[in-house]
C-alpha positions in Angstrom: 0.0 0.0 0.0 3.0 2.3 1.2 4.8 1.5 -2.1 1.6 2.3 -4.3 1.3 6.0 -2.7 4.8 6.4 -2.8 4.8 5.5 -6.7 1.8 7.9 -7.2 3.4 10.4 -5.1 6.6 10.5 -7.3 4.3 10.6 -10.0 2.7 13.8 -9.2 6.2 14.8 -8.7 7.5 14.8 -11.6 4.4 15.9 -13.2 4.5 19.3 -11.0 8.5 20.0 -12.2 7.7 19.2 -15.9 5.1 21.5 -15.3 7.4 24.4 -14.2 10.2 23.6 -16.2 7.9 23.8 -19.1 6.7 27.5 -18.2 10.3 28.3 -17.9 10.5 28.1 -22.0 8.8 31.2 -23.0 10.7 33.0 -20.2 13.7 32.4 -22.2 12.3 32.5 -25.1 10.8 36.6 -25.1 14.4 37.3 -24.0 16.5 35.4 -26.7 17.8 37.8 -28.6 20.2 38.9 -26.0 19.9 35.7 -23.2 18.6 35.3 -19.9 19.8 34.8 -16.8 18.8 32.5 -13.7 17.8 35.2 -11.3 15.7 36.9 -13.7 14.1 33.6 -15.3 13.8 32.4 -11.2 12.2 36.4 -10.3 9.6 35.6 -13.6 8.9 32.3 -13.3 8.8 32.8 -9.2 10.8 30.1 -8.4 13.2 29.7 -5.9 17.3 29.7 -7.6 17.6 26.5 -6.7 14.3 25.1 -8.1 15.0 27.6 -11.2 18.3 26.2 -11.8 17.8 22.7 -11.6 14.7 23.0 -14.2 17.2 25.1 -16.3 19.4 22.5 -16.1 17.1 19.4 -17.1 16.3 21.5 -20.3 19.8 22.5 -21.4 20.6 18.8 -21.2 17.5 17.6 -23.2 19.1 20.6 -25.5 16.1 22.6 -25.5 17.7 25.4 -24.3 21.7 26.6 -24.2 24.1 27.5 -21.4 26.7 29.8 -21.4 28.8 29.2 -18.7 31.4 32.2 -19.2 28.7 34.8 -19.4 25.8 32.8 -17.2 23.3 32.8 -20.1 20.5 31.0 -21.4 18.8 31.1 -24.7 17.0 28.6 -27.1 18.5 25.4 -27.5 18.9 23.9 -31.0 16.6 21.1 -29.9 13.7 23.8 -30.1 14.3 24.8 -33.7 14.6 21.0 -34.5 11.0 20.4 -32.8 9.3 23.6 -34.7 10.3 22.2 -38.0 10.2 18.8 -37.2 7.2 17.0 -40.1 3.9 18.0 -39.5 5.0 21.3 -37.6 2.9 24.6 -38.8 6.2 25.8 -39.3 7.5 23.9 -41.6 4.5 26.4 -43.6 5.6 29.9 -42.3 6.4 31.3 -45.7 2.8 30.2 -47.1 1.6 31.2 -44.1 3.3 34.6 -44.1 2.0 35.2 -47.6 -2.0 34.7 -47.0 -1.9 36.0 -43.7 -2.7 39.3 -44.9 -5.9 37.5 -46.5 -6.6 35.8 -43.6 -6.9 38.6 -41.4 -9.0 40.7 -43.7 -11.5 37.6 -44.0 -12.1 37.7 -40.2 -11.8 41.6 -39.7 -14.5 42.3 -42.8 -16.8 39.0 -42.0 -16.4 40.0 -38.1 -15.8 36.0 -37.9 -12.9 33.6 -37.2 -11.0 32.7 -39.8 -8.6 29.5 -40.5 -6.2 28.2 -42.8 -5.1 24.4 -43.5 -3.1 23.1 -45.9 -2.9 19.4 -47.1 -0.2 17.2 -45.0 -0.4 14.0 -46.4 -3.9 12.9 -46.5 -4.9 15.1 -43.7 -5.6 18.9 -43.7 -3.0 20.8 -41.3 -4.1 23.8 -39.4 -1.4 26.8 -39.8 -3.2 30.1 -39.0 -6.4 31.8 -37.5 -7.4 34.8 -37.2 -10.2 35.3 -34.3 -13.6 36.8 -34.6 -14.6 40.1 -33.3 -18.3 38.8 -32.9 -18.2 38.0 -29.2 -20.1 34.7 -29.5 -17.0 33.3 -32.1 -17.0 29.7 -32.9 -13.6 28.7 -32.3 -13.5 25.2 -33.2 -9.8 24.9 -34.6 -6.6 24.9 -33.3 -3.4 25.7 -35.0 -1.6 22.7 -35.4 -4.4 20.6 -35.6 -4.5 17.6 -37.9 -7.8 16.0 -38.8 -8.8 13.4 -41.9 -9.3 15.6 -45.3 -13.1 16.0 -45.3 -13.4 16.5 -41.9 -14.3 20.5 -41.5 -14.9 22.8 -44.3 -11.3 24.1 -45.6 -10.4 20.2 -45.2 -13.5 19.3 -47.1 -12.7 22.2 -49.6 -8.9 20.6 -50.3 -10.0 17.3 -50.3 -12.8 18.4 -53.1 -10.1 20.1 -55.1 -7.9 17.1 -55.4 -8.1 15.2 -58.6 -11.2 13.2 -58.5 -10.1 9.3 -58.0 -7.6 10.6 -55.3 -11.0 12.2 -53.6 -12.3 9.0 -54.1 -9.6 7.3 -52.8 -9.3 9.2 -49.5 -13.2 9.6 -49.2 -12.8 5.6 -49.1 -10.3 5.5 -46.7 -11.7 8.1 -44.0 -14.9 6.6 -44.5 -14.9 4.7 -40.6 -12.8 7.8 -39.4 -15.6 10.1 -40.3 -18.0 9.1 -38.0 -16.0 10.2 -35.2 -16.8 13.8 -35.7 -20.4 14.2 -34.9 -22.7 13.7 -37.6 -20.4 13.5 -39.9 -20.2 10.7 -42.9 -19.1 9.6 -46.1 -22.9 11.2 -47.7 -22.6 14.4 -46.1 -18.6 14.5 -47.2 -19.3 13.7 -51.1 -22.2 16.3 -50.5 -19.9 18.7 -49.9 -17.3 17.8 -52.8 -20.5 18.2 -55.2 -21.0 21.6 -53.9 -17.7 22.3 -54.4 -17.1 21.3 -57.7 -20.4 23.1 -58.9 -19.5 26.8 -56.8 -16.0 26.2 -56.1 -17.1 27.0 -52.5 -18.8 24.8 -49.7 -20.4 24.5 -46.5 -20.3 22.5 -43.8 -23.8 22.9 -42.0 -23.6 22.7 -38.0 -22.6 18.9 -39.3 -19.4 18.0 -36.2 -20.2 20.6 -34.1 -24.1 21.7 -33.0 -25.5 25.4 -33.9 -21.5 25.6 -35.8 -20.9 26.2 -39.1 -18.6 26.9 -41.8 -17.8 27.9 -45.2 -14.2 27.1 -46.6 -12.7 27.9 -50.1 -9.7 26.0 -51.5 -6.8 28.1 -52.2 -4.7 27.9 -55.5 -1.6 30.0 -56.8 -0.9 31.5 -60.1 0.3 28.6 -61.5 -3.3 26.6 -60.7 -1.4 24.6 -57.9 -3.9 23.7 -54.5 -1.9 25.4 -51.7 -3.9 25.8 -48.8 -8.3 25.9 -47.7 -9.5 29.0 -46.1 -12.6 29.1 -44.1 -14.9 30.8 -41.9 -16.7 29.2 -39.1 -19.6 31.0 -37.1 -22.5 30.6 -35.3 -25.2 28.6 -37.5 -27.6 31.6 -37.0 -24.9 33.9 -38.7 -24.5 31.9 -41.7 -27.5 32.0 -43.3 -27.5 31.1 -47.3 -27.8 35.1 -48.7 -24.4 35.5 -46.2 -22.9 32.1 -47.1 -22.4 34.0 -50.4 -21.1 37.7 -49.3 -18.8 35.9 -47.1 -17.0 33.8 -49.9 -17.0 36.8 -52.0 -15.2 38.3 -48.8 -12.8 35.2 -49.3 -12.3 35.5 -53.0 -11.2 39.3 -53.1 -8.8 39.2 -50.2 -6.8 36.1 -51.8 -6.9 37.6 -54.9 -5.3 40.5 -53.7 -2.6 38.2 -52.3 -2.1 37.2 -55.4 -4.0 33.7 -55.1 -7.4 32.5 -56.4 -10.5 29.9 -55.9 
């Protein structure tokens, strides 16, 4: 009995000091450019020295951070940069992501909703950006870095529909047990959305994973015709009804185009 408390004891333990040592990361990190050192990431992170250094220590061994030890400072470890780019990392996307954001951000500030972009990763759809609403009630149902099945959400939906149509068959095949996992979601109500695609080169996805949610996503394709990325627009079901479905895609359509993409 002793030993099982003990054991879950420790394990709360080291829980609590991956906690801290974790928080200590963006400490260092705001202060990079010139280094930190361990009384000022101890004052921040309100940790004793002792505690502060030991953490410090753990993470400059696991080479997520970097130890001078003529001038006593820390900064980013190379292990950091190795995770941010590491496959599957948003990223590994910055410069595509750098490029739309402009787009992004003018969907959201002239719809008043939030705004996402994904771009294919595999055969799933890879969050990268968001821009949030300035409606107060905003539907935030994505997070960046969030990998989910193409056809599952709109701008996934969107780049799956855009793909060339056996490989939409294809995945639509494969994903067809994974879709049930996100509410009412299915291999009907995906192809239902390719369709709508193909006919308006712009869908919907109608409160379908998420109750009284819905979005409208456009897939994303540069100068040369290639599918680059999905951008959509999720809201309150009540805020997209069909005469705004369309004012927001035209939203969509004339702030890529004037980062020089197109739908």
């Amino acid at each position: 009995m002793n030993d099982t408390r003990q054991g879950k004891d420790e394990a709360k333990t080291a829980e609590t000091s991956l906690a801290k040592a974790i928080r200590l990361l963006p400490v260092v990190a705001e202060r990079n450019a010139t280094g930190v050192t361990l009384s000022t990431v101890a004052r921040k992170a309100n940790l004793k020295i002792a505690t502060a250094r030991r953490l410090l220590q753990g993470l400059v061994d696991g080479g997520l951070l970097s130890f001078d030890p003529y001038s006593k400072i820390y900064t980013l470890g190379i292990g950091i940069f190795d995770l941010a780019g590491a496959p599957g990392s948003p990223r590994q996307f910055d410069s595509l992501r750098m490029e739309l954001h402009p787009a992004l951000a003018e969907t959201a500030t002239l719809t008043g909703e939030t705004a996402y972009l994904s771009v294919p990763f595999g055969d799933e759809a890879l969050c990268i950006d968001s821009v949030n609403a300035a409606y107060p009630l905003s539907a935030n149902t994505l997070q960046v870095g969030a990998r989910r099945p193409l056809g599952v959400g709109a701008g996934s939906a969107a780049m799956l529909a855009a793909l060339p149509e056996d490989e939409c068959d294809r995945l639509i095949a494969s994903n067809s047990d994974v879709y049930g996992r996100y509410g009412d979601l299915n291999v009907s109500e995906v192809r239902r959305m390719v369709r709508h695609w193909r006919e308006h080169r712009w869908l919907v996805n109608n409160s379908i994973i998420i109750p009284e949610v819905s979005a409208i996503a456009v897939a994303v394709f540069d100068s040369t015709g290639q599918l680059r990325a999905g951008l959509s627009v999720s809201a309150l079901k009540s805020r997209l009804a069909p005469k705004r479905r369309t004012e927001v895609v035209e939203v969509m359509t004339r702030a890529l185009s004037r980062a020089g993409f197109r739908t």
